[in-house]
C-alpha positions as CSV (number, residue, x, y, z in Angstrom):
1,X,0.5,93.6,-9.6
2,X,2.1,91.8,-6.5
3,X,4.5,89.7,-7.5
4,X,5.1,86.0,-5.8
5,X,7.8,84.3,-5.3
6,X,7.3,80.5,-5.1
7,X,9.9,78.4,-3.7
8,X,10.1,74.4,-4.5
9,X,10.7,72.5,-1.6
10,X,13.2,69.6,-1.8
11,X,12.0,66.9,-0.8
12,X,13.7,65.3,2.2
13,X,15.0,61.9,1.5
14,X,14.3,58.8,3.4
15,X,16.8,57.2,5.5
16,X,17.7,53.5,4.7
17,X,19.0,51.1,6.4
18,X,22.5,51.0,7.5
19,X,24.6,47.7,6.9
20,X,24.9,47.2,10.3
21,X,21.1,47.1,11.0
22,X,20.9,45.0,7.9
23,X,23.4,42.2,9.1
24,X,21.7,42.5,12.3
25,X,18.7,41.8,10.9
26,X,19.4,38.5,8.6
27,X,20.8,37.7,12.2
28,X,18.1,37.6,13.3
29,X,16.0,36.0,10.7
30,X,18.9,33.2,10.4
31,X,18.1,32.5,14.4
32,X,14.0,32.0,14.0
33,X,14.4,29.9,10.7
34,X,16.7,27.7,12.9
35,X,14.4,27.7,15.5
36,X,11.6,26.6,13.5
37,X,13.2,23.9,12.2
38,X,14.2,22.5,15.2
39,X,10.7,22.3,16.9
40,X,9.1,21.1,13.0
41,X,11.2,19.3,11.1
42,X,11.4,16.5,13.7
43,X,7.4,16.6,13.6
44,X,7.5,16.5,9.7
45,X,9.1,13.4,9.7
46,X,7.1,11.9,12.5
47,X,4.2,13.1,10.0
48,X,5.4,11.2,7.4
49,X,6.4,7.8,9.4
50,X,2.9,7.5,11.2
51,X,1.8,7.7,7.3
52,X,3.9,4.9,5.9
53,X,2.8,3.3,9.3
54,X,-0.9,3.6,8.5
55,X,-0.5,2.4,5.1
56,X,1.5,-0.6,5.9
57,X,-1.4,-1.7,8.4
58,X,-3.9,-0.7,5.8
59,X,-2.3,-3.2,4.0
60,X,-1.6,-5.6,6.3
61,X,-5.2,-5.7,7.6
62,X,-6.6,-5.6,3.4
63,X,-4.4,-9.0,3.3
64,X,-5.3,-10.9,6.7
65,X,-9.4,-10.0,5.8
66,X,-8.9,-11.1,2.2
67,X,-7.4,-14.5,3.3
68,X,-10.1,-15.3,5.7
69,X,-13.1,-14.6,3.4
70,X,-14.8,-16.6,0.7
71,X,-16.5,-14.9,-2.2
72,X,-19.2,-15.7,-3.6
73,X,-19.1,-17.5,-7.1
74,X,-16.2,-19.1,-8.0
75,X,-14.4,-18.9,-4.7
76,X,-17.0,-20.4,-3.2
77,X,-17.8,-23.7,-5.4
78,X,-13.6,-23.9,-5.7
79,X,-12.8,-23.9,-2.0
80,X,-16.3,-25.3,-0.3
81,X,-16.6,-22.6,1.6
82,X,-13.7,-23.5,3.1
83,X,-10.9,-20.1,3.8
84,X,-8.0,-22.2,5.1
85,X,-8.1,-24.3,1.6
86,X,-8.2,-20.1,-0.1
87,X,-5.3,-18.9,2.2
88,X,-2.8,-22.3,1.6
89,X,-3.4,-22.2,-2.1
90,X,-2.9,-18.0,-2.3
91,X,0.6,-18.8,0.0
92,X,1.7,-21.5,-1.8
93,X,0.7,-20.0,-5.8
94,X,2.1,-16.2,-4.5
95,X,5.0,-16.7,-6.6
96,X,3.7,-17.4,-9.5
97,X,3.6,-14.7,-12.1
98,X,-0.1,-15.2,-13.1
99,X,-1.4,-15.9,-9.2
100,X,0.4,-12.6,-8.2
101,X,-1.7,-11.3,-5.4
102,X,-2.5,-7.5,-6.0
103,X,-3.2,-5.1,-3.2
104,X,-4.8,-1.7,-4.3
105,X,-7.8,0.5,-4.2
106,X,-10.7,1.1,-6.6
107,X,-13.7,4.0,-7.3
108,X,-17.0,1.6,-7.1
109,X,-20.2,2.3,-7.3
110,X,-22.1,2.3,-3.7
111,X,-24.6,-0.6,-3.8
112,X,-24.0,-2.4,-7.4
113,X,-22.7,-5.4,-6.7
114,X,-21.2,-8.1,-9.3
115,X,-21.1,-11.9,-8.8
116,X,-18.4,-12.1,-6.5
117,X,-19.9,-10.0,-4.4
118,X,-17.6,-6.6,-4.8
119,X,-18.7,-3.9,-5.8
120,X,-18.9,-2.9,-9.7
121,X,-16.2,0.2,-10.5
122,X,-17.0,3.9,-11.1
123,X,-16.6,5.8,-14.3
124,X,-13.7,8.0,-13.7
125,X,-16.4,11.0,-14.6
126,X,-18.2,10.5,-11.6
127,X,-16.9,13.4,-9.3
128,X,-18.6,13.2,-5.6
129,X,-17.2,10.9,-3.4
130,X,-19.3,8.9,-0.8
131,X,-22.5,9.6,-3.1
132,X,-21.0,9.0,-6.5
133,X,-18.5,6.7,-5.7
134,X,-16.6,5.2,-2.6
135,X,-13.1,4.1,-2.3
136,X,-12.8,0.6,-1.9
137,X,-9.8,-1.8,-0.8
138,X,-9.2,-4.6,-2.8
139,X,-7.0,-8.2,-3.0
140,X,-7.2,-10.0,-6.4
141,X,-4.8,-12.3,-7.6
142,X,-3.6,-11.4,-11.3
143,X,-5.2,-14.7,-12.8
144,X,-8.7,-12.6,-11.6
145,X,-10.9,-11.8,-14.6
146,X,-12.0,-8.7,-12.7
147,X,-8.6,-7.0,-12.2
148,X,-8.8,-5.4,-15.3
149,X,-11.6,-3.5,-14.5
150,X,-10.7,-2.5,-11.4
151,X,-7.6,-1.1,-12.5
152,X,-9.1,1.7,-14.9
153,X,-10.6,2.9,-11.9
154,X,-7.8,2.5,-9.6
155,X,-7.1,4.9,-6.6
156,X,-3.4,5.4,-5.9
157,X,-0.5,3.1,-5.9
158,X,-0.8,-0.7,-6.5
159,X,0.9,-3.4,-4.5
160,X,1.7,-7.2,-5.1
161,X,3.0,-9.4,-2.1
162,X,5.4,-12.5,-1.8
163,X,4.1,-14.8,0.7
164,X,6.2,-18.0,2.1
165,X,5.7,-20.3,5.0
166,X,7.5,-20.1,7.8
167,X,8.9,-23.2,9.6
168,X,10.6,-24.2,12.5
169,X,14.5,-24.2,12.3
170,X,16.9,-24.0,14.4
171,X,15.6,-22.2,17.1
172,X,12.9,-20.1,16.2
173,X,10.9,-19.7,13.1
174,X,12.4,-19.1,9.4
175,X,11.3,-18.5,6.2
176,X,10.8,-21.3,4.2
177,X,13.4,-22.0,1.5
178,X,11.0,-23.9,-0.8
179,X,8.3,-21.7,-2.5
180,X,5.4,-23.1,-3.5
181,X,4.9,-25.4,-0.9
182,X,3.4,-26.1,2.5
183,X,4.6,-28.3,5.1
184,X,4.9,-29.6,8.5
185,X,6.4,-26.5,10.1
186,X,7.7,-28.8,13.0
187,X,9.3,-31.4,10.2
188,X,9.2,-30.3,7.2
189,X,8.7,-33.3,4.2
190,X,5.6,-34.1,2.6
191,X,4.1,-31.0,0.5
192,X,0.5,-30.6,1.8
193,X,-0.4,-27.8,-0.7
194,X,-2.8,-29.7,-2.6
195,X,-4.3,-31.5,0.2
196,X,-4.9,-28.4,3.3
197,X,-7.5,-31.4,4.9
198,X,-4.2,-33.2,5.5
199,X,-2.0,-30.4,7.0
200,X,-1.4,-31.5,10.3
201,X,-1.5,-28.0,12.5
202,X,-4.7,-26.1,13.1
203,X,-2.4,-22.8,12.0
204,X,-0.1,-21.8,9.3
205,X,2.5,-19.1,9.7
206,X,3.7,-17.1,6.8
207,X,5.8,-14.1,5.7
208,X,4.3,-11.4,3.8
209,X,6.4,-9.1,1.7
210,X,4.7,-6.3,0.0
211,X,6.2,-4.5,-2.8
212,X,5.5,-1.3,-4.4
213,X,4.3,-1.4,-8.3
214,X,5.9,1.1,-10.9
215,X,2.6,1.6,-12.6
216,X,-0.7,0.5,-12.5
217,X,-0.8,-0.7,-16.1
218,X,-2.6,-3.7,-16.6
219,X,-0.8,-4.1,-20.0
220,X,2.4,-4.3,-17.8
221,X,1.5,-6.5,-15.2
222,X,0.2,-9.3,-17.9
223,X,3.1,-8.1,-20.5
224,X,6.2,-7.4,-19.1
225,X,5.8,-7.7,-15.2
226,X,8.2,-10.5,-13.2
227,X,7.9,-11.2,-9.9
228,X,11.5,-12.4,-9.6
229,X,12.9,-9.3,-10.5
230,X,11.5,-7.4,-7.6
231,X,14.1,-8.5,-4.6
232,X,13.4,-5.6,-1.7
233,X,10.0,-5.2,-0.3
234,X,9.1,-1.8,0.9
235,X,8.4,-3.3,4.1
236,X,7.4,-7.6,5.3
237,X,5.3,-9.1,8.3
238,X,4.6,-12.0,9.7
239,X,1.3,-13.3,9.5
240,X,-0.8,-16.6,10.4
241,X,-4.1,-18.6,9.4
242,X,-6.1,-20.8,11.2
243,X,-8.5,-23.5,10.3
């Protein structure tokens, strides 16, 4: 019988990396990370500005449209179809806890209406947007009995604005330092508030500070909410209405 020998091969071992390839390497690495945040991170945070830009014309614009239309119902017998009587009132009552004026977005339901015109709000079960339900901008003042319903379907943050006339001082234009009243921005005296038929300009100028909500709890905003404790809006513009 032949007899075989069989010989085990060892096997070979594979070379690594030395430490100076390694540090070479994290050199490199540390170089294109650097790189990349030089060319992206500024772009990140234009990202994020052109955001909080968009949002604060979002809300802007929500405001301006609000204070210009008359809903049906009650808005409309109260004010006689008239928005300049809506927009002094909602300046000069914006400081009030109850006539807070609330800025936010709802889920409704496309094409069911309720008597003030908006549209009614979506179960939270209803899934497909734009068929289902549709976002929908909204401006209510607290005092609104449909802010409660609107708020168990609410879409994102909620935000409540400070408005106050501005008047001539000086020379240029300044916030008003009476709230709750609106006057003669040229000499400022008699309180026209209740009486917009007697306000003698065609336009009123105003400051609008918005502020951020910590929740959108309608428990806290009728509970435990203060206007007067909120003293730095995330952002303010100056606004106007006309006759």
């Amino acid at each position: 019988m032949d007899m075989k020998t069989h010989f085990l091969e060892t096997p070979r071992l594979k070379r690594g990396f030395t430490l100076a390839e390694s540090v070479i390497a994290l050199g490199i690495l540390v170089v294109l990370i650097t790189g990349f945040l030089a060319v992206f991170g500024p772009a990140a945070k234009t990202i994020k500005k052109t955001l909080s830009t968009d949002e604060a014309s979002r809300l802007q614009a929500t405001l301006e449209w609000e204070l210009t239309t008359i809903r049906e119902g009650r808005e409309k017998q109260k004010y006689q179809g008239s928005s300049f009587r809506k927009a002094i009132e909602w300046i000069a009552q914006s400081e009030e806890p109850d006539q807070t004026i609330l800025i936010y977005k709802y889920r409704a339901l496309p094409g069911e209406t309720r008597t003030d015109g908006t549209l009614e709000p979506a179960e939270r079960e209803l899934g497909l947007a734009g068929e289902d339900f549709i976002i929908q901008p909204m401006v209510r003042r607290l005092s609104d009995p449909l802010v409660e319903a609107d708020l168990q379907v609410v879409e994102g943050r909620v935000f409540f604005v400070k408005l106050r006339q501005l008047v001539f001082k000086g020379e240029g234009l300044r916030v008003s330092e009476e709230p709750g009243t609106i006057v003669d921005p040229n000499d400022p005296g008699q309180d026209f508030a209740t009486t917009p038929e007697a306000y003698p300009e065609a336009v009123v100028a105003f400051e609008a500070e918005y502020y951020n909500l910590p929740t959108t709890s309608y428990q806290f905003l009728t509970n435990v909410f203060e206007p007067d404790n909120f003293t730095r809006p995330i952002f303010s513009r100056n606004l106007a209405v006309t006759r």
